[in-house]
C-alpha positions in Angstrom: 0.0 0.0 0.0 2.8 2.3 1.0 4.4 1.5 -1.9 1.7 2.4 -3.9 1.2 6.0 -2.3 4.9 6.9 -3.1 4.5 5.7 -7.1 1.6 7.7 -7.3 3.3 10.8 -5.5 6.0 10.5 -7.9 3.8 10.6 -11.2 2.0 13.0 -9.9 5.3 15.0 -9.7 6.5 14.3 -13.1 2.8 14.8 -14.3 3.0 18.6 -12.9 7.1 19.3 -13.8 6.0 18.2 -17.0 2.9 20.8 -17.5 5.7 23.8 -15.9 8.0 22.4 -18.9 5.2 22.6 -21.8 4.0 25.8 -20.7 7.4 27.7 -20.5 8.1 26.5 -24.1 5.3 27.6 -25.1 5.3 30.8 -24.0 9.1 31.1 -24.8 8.3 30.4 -28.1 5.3 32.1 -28.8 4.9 35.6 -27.0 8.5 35.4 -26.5 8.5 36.0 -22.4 10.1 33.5 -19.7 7.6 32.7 -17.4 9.8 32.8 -14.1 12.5 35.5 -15.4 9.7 37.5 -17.0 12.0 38.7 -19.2 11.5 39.1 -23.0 13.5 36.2 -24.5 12.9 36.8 -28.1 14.3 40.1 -27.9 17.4 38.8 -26.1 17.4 36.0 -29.0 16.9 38.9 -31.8 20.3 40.1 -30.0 22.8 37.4 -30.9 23.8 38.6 -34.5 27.0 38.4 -36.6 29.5 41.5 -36.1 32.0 42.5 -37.9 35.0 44.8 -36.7 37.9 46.0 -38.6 41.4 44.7 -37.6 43.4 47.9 -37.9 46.5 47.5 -39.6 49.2 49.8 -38.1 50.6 52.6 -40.6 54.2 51.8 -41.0 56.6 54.1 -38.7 59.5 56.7 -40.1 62.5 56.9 -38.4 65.8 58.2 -38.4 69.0 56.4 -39.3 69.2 55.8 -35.5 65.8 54.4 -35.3 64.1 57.6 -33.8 60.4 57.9 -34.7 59.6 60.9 -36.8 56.2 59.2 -37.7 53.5 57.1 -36.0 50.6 56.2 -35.2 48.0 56.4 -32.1 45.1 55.7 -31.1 42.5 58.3 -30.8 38.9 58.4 -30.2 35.8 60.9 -31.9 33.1 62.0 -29.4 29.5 60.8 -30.6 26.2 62.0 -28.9 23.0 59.5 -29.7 19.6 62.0 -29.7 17.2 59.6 -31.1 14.8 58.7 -28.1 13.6 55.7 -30.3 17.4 54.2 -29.2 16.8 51.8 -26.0 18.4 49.0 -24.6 16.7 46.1 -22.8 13.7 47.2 -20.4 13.0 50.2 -22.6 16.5 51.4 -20.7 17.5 55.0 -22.8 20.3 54.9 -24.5 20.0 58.4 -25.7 21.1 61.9 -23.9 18.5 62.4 -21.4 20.0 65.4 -19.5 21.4 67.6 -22.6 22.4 70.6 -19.6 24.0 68.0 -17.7 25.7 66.5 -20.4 26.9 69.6 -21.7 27.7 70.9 -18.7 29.9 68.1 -17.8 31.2 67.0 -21.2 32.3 70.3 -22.7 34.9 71.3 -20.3 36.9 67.9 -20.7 36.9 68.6 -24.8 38.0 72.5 -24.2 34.6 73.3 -25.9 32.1 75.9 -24.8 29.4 74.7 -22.7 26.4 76.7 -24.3 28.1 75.7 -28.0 27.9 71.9 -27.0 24.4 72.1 -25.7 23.6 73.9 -28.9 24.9 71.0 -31.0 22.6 68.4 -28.7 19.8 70.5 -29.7 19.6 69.2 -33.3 17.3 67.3 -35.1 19.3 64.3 -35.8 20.0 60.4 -34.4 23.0 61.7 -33.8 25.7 64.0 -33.8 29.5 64.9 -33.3 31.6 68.0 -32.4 33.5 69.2 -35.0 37.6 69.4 -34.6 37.0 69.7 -30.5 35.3 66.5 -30.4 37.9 64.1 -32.6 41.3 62.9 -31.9 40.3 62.9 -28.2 43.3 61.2 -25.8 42.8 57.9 -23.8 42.3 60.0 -20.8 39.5 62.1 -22.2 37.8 59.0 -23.2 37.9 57.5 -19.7 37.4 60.8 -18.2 33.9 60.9 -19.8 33.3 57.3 -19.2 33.3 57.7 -15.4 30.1 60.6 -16.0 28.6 57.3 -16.8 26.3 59.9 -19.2 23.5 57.7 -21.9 23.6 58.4 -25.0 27.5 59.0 -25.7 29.8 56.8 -27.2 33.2 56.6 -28.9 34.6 56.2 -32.1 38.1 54.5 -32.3 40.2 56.6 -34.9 43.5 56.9 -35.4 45.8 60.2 -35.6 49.4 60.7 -36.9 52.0 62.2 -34.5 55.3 63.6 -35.1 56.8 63.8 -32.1 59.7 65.7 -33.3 57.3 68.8 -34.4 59.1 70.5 -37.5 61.2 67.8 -38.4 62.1 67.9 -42.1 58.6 68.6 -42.6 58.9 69.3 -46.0 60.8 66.0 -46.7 58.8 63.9 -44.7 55.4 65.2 -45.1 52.0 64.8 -43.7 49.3 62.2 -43.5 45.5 62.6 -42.5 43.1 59.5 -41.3 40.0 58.3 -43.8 37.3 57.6 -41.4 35.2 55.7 -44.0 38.5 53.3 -45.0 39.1 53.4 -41.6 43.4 54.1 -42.7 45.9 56.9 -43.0 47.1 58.3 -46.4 50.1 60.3 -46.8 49.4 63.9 -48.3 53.0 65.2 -48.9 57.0 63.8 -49.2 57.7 60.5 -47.9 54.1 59.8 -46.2 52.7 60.0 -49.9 55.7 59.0 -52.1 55.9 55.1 -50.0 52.1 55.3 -48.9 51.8 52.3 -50.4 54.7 50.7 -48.4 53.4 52.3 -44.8 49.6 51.9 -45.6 49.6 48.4 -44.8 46.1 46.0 -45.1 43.5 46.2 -42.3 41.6 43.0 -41.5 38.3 41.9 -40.4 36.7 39.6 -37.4 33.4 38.4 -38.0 32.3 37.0 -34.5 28.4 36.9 -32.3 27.8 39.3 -29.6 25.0 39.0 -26.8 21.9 40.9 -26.1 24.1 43.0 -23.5 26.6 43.8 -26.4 28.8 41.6 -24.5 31.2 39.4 -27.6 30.4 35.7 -26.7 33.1 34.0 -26.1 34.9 31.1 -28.7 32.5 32.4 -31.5 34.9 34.0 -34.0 33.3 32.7 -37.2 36.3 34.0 -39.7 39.5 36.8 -38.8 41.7 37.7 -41.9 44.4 39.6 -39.6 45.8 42.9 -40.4 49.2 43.2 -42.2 50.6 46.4 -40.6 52.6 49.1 -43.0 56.7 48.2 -43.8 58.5 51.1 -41.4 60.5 53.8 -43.8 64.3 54.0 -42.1 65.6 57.2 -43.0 69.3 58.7 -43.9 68.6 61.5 -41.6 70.1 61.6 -37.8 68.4 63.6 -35.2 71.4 65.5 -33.6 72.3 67.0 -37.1 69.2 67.5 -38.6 67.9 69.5 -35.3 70.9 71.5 -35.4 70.0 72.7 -39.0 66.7 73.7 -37.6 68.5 75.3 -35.2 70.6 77.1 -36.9 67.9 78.7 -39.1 65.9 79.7 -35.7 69.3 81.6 -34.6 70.1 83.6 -37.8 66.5 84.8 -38.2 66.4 85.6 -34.7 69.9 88.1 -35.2 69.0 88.8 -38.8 65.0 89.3 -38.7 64.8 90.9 -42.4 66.0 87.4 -43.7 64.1 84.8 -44.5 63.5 81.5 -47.2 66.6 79.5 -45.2 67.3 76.2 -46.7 70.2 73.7 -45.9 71.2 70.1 -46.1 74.3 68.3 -45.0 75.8 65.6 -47.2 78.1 62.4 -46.9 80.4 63.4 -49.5 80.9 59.3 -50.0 78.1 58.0 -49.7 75.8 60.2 -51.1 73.4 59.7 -47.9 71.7 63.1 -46.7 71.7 63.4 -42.8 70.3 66.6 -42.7 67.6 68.1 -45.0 65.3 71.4 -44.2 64.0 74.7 -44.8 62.4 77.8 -43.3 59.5 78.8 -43.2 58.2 75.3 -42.8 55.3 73.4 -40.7 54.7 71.5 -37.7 52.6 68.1 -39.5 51.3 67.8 -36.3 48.9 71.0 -37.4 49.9 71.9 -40.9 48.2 75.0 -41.9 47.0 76.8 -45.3 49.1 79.2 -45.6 52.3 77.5 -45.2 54.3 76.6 -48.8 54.4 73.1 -48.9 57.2 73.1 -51.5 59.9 70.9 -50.7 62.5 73.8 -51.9 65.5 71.6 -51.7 64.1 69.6 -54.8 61.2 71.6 -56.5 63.3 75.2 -56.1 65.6 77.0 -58.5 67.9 79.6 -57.4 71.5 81.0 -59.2 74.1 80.2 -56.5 76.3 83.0 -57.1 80.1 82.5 -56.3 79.7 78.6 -54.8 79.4 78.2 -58.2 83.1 79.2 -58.8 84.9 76.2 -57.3 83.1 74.4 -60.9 84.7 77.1 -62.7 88.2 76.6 -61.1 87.7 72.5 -61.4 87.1 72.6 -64.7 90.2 75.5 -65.5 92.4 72.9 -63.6 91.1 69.8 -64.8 91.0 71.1 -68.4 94.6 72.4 -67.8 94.2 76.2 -68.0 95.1 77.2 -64.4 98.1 78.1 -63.7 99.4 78.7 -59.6 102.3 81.3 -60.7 99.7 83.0 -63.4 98.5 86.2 -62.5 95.8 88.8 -63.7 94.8 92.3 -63.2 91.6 92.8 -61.1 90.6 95.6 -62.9 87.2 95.1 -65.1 87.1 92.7 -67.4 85.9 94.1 -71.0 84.9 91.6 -73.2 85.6 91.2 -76.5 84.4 88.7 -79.1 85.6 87.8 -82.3 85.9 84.6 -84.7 83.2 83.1 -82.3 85.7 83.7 -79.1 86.0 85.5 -76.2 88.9 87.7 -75.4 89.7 90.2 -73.0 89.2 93.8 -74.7 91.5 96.9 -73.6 88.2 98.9 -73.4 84.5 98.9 -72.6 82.7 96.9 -75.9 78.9 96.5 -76.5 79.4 92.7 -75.4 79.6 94.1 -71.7 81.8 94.3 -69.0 82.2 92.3 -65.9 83.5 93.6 -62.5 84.3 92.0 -58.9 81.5 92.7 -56.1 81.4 96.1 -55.0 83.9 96.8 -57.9 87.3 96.3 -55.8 90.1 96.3 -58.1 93.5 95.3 -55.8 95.9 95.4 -58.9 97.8 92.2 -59.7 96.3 88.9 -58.6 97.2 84.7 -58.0 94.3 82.6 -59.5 94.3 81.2 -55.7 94.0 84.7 -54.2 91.2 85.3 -56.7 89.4 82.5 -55.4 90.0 83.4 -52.0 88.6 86.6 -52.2 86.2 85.7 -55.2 87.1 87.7 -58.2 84.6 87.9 -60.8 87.2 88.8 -63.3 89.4 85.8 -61.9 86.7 83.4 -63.0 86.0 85.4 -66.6 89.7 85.0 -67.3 89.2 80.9 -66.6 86.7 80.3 -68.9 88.1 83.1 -71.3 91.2 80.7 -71.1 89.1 77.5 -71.6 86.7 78.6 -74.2 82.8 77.9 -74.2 82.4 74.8 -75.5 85.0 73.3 -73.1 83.1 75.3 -70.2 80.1 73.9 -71.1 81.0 69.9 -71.2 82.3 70.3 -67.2 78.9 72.5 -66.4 77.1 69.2 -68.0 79.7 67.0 -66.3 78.6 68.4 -63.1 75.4 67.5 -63.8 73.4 71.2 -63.7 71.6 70.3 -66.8 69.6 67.3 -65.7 67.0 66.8 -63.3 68.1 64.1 -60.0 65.5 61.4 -59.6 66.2 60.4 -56.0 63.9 58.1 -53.8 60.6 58.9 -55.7 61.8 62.8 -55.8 62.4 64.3 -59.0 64.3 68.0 -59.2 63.5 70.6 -60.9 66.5 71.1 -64.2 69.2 73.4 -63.9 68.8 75.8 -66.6 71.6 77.9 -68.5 72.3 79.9 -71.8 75.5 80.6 -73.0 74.6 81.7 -76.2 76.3 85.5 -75.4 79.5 86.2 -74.3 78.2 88.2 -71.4 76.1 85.0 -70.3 79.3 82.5 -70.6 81.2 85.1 -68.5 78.3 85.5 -66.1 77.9 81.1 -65.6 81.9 81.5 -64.2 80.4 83.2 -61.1 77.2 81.5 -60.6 74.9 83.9 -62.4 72.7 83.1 -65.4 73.0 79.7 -64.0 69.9 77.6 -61.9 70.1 74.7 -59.8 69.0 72.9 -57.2 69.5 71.7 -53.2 69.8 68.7 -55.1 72.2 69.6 -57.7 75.0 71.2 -55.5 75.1 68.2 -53.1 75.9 66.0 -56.0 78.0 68.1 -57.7 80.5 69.1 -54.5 80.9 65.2 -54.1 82.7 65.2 -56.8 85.0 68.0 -55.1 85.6 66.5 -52.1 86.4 63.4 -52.9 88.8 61.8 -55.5 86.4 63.8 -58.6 83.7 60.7 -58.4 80.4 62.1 -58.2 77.3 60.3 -56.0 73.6 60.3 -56.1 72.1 62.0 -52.5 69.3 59.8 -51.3 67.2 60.0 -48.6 65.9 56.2 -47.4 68.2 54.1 -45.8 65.7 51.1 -45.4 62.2 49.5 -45.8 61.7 47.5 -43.1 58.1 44.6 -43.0 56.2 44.1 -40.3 57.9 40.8 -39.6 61.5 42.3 -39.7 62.1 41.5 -43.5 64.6 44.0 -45.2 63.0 44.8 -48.9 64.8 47.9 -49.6 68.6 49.4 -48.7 69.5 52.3 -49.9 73.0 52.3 -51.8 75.9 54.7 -53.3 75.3 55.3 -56.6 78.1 56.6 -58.6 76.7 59.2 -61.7 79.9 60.4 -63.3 83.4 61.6 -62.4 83.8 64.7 -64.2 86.9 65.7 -62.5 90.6 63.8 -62.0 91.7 62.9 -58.1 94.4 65.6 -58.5 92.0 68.4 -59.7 89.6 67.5 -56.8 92.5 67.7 -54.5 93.4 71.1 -55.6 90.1 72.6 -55.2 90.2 71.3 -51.9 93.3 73.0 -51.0 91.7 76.7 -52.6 88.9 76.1 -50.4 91.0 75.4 -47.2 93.2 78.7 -48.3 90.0 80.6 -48.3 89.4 79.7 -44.8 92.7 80.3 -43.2 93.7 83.5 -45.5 92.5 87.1 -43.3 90.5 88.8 -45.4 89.1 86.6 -47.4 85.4 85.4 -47.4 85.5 82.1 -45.7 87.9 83.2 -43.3 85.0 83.9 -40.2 83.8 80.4 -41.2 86.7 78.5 -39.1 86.3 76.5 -36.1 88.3 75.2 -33.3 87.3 71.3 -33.7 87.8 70.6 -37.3 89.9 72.1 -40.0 87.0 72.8 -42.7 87.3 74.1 -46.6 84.8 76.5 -47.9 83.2 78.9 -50.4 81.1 81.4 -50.2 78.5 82.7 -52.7 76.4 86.1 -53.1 73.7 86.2 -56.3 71.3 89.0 -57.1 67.8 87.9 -57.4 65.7 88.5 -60.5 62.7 90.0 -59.2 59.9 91.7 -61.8 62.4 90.1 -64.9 65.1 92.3 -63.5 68.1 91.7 -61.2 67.4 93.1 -57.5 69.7 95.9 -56.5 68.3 95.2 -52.7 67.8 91.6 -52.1 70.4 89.1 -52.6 70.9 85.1 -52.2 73.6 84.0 -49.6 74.9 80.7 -49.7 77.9 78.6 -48.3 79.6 75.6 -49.2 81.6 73.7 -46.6 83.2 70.6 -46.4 84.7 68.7 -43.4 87.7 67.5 -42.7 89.8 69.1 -44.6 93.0 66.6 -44.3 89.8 63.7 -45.6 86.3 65.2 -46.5 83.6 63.2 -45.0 80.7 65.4 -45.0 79.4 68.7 -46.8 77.2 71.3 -45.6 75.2 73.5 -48.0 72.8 76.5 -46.0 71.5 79.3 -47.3 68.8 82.2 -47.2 67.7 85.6 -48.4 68.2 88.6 -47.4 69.3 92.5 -47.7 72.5 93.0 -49.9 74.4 94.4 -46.9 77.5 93.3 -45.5 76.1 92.7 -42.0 74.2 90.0 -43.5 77.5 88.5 -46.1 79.0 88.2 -42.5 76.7 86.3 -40.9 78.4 83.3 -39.4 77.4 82.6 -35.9 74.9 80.2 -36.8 76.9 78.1 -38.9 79.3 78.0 -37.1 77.7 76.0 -34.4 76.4 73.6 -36.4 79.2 73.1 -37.9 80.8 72.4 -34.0 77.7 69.6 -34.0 78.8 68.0 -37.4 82.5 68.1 -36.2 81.8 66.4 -33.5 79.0 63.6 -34.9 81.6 62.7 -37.3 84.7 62.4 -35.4 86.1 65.3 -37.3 88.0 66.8 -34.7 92.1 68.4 -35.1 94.3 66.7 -33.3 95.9 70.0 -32.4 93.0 70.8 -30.7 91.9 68.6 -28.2 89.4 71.3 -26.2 86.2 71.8 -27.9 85.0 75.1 -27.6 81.3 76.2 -26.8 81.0 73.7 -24.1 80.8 70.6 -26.4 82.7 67.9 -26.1 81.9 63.8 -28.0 81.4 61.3 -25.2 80.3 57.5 -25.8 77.9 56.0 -23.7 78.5 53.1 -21.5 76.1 49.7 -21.8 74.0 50.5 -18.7 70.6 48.0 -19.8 70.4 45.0 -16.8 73.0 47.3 -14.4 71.8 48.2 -11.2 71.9 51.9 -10.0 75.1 51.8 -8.1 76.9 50.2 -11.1 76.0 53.4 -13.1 76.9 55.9 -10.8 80.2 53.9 -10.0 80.9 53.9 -13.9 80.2 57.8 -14.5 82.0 59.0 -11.4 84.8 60.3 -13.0 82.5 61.4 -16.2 80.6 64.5 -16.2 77.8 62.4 -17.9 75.0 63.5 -15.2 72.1 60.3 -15.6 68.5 60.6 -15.3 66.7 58.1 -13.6 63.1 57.4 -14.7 61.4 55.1 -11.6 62.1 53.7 -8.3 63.9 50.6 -9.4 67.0 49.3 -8.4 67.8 48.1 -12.4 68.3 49.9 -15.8 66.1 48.0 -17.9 66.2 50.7 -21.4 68.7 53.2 -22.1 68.8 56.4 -24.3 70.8 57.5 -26.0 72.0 53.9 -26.4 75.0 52.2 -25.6 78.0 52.9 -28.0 76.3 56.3 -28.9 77.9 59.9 -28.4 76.4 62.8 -26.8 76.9 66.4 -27.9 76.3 69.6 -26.6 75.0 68.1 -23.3 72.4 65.9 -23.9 70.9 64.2 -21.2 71.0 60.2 -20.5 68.0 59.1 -20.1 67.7 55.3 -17.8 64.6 53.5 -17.5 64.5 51.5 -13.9 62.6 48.3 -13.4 59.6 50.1 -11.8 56.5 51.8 -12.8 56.0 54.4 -10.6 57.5 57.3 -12.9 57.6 60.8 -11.2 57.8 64.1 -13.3 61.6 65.2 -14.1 62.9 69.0 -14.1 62.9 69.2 -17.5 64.2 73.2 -17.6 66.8 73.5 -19.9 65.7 69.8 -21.6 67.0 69.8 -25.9 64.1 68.6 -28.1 66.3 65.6 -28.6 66.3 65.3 -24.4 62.5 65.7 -24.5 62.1 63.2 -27.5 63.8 60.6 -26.0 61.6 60.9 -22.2 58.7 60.3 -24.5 60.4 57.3 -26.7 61.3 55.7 -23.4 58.4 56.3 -21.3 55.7 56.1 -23.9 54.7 59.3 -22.3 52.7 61.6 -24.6 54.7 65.0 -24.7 53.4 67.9 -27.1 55.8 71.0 -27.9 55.8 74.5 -28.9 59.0 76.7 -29.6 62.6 75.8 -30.1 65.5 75.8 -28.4 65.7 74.6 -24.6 62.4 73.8 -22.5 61.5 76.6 -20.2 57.9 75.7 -19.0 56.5 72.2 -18.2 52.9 71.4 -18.0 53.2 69.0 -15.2 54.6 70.1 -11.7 57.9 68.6 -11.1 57.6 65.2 -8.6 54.0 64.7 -9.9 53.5 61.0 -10.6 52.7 60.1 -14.5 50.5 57.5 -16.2 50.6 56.2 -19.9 47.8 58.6 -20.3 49.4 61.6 -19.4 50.0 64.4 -21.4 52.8 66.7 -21.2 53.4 70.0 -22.3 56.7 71.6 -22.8 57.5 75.5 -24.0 61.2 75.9 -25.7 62.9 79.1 -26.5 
């Protein structure tokens, strides 16, 4: 009987479970509501849909030759409001701005935006809206700064933003980018960013994958991923120290010489043919390029006459053609010319061919050939190419390579243009008049010069690296001629050194105490209206370094009054010429002191040392270290081991610990606040030049990846 109770209990049971069962389903699957949740389960069921998201492929990196970013990528993020009150999420919960006043009120001041402009933009008619320039790009910290208002209705759009965290950095060799929301990449817009934009751009992929009715991804349900093939990384020939210095230098003379202006410059390896230096100015910061900036890149796309630079062409070609003479002399006086029988000749008295006379119209009597150079005779140079004749003239000015364009590294020159057609315009050619070139042009040409008379391409890209490490491009040494013999070369080289030792002569304020460099000046009247200025002038320099075996060349220049305050401009120059020196080893042996303060120190390995091993090892050094952290380990380095520091640059050492504080940065290089941000991967935004004289962030505060630093230079 008992038995019988208890089977009958238990049917009942599964009789009633059953009936709860049937009932659930039913309603699950027919209204769509569970029973004992009493939530709507077709609407959590219309949730789980296939997603897609892009895979952003990383835009390849430029560096220096040292591996120094110039160019890269970060993550940024566009502020979106959602007004559309039909946009809820489960339980009819709004996921639209309720408060717009409190929104705005709290939002705006986080964006720098004005409150009553923000809560004008929440006002319109739309599902939903952004906030122009003050709402895109935003920081990490913004984001998550908003995210804690915990505000409905406002979301995020990932986007990505180029920074150059070297400012004006070659600008108008490197270039700018800008970020295509709708193909969700960065394109280059100018110089290297758009010349290799197909090598940087790299291939964004997708994931395809189910997310729940919360929004939440489910987990192991990533139906298909094509992964993203980041951009190759563009290695430079550039190097920091010397390239900053060039900027430098520009910033200085303008600063003592403000009626100047339209600077350019670029420094050479004479061997090689690699550019370390290239710039101009005015130029642009890419970090906020502006309209009314020229983009040009002058070096390449410009056209100037070089004036007497020129010359040391007209003396290679005298010697190398075997019409120069060292014991030869000739009168100073102005040079008449004459032409007859398709020639040129020096004429006793003024002739309607014209008449050429020495700047200012100095006539000193009785000259050398190599005192003409020093002191740059006009009529010196007539008398050469008098002696040579034009068609002779004209196979070394070809030699040189003035009448064709350089196609270097996906740049093309502009072509040196010339017409010798009249005697006054062959005459005019032997001192750099009648005569354009190019940045370009020079470099290539004064290669020849320096070295044994065997010419070489300039080029700017020393590498393309892949994502994977995988070298697909080196930049070489291309030899494009030798228009010149060893011995000629040689000889010019010596009339250059003579013009920087001689008193009195034009190079002579050009000499410095820590390497024994060879020069030659130039002065050219502008053609302004179709007419030569009488006012404005073009000064340029060429300098090469060392003398006893020439390494590098310098070429700087600018515009300006025709006054000799400005011919005698030097100070600049010189000091970058102290930092070249030095980069290169180029120092005389007879002078072991380095003036200005500067002096060439290698680092020391300090990466897996602790703290006492490094102050130990620079006790007798006046290297002064800067420890980031509160570790008891270097664990990163900069500048890196085996490098050498010039004109005090700080060492930076990364310690095992994350607890970074705030550093003194007061009297920081842009290269010293460069390489805090390389080896902290702390954000740092400048303004100015120079040495830092204001910080944004108290010194001692304690940083975060998401910090962002300020710094003012002057």
């Amino acid at each position: 009987m008992k038995q019988s109770v208890k089977l009958t209990s238990f049917l009942v049971i599964i009789f009633l479970t059953l009936v709860v069962l049937i009932t659930n389903v039913f309603s699950v699957s027919v209204p769509g509501y569970h029973l004992y949740s009493q939530k709507n389960i077709k609407e959590a069921a219309n949730s789980f849909d296939l997603q897609r998201s892009t895979l952003r492929a990383r835009r390849g990196n430029i560096l220096d030759s040292n591996g120094n970013i110039i160019a890269s990528d970060s993550q940024t993020y566009d502020l979106v409001a959602i007004l559309s009150k039909n946009r809820v999420g489960i339980n009819n919960v709004p996921a639209y701005v309720v408060d717009k006043d409190l929104t705005a009120q709290q939002i705006a001041p986080i964006i720098n935006m004005d409150v009553d402009r923000f809560r004008n933009i929440l006002e319109q008619d739309k599902y939903q809206v952004e906030f122009g320039l003050l709402g895109r790009n935003l920081s990490l910290s913004q984001k998550e700064a908003i995210d804690k208002l915990k505000l409905p209705g406002i979301e995020f759009i990932k986007t990505y933003k180029r920074q150059y965290p070297l400012g004006n950095f070659a600008s108008n060799l490197v270039g700018y980018s800008t970020y295509n929301q709708e193909k969700q990449l960065t394109y280059g817009l100018m110089g290297v960013e758009k010349n290799y934009n197909k090598e940087l751009i790299g291939t964004n992929g997708q994931r395809i994958y189910q997310k729940d009715y919360h929004g939440y991804i489910i987990d192991d349900t990533t139906i298909q991923e094509s992964p993203a093939i980041n951009g190759a990384d563009i290695h430079l020939t550039l190097d920091q120290s010397i390239q900053e210095a060039l900027e430098i230098s520009f910033a200085e003379a303008k600063d003592q010489y403000p009626e100047t202006n339209n600077y350019f410059g670029a420094v050479m390896e004479v061997k090689t043919g690699k550019v370390v230096a290239w710039s101009q100015s005015p130029s642009f910061d890419p970090n906020q390029p502006a309209q009314e900036i020229m983009y040009l890149n002058y070096g390449v796309e410009g056209s100037f006459e070089p004036g007497s630079t020129f010359k040391s062409f007209t003396y290679a070609a005298a010697i190398d053609s075997g019409n120069y003479s060292d014991e030869e002399l000739f009168d100073t006086k102005p040079f008449y010319i004459g032409y007859e029988d398709g020639k040129i000749y020096r004429a006793e008295k003024p002739t309607r061919h014209g008449v050429v006379s020495n700047a200012n119209g100095w006539n000193k009597g009785m000259f050398t050939y190599a005192d003409g150079f020093k002191e740059s005779s006009n009529v010196g140079t007539a008398e050469l190419v008098t002696k040579m004749g034009t068609d002779v003239w004209q196979s070394y000015i070809d030699a040189f390579g003035f009448s064709k364009v350089i196609t270097t590294d996906r740049l093309t020159s502009s072509k040196g243009q010339y017409r010798l057609n009249r005697p006054i315009e062959v005459i005019n050619t032997s001192f750099g008049q009648g005569v354009t070139v190019n940045v370009l042009q020079m470099l290539q040409a004064y290669s020849a010069i320096l070295t044994d008379g065997t010419m070489v391409k300039p080029y700017f890209i020393d590498k393309i690296v892949q994502d994977d490490g995988q070298i697909t491009y080196e930049g070489k040494t291309e030899i494009v001629g030798k228009p010149i013999e060893a011995t000629t070369a040689q000889k010019v080289q010596d009339l250059m050194r003579y013009c920087i030792t001689e008193k009195g002569s034009t190079c002579y304020r050009l000499a410095i105490d820590s390497s024994e460099v060879m020069a030659k000046t130039g002065t050219a009247q502008i053609v302004i209206d179709g007419k030569y200025s009488t006012d404005i002038a073009l000064t340029n320099f060429a300098i090469g370094l060392p003398y006893d075996n020439p390494e590098v060349f310098l070429y700087w220049g600018f515009q300006g009054p025709m006054s000799s305050i400005v011919n005698n401009k030097r100070d600049a120059i010189r000091s970058l010429l102290q930092v070249i020196a030095m980069k290169y080893d180029a120092n005389n042996d007879n002078n072991e002191e380095i003036t200005n303060d500067a002096e060439i120190t290698k680092i020391p390995h300090f990466v897996n040392h602790s703290l006492d091993y490094v102050n130990t090892a620079l006790s007798t050094s006046k290297i002064s270290p800067i420890f980031l952290g509160k570790g008891d380990q270097v664990v990163k380095q900069l500048p890196k081991a085996e490098e050498t520091i010039i004109n005090n640059q700080k060492v930076f050492l990364l310690t095992n610990s994350d607890e970074i504080l705030m550093p003194d940065m007061s009297g920081f290089s842009l290269k010293d606040v460069n390489n805090f941000w390389i080896l902290t991967g702390i954000e740092i935004t400048t303004q100015g030049s120079g040495q830092v004289v204001e910080q944004s962030i108290p010194v001692g505060e304690k940083l975060s990846k998401t910090t962002k630093i300020h710094v003012k230079l002057k």
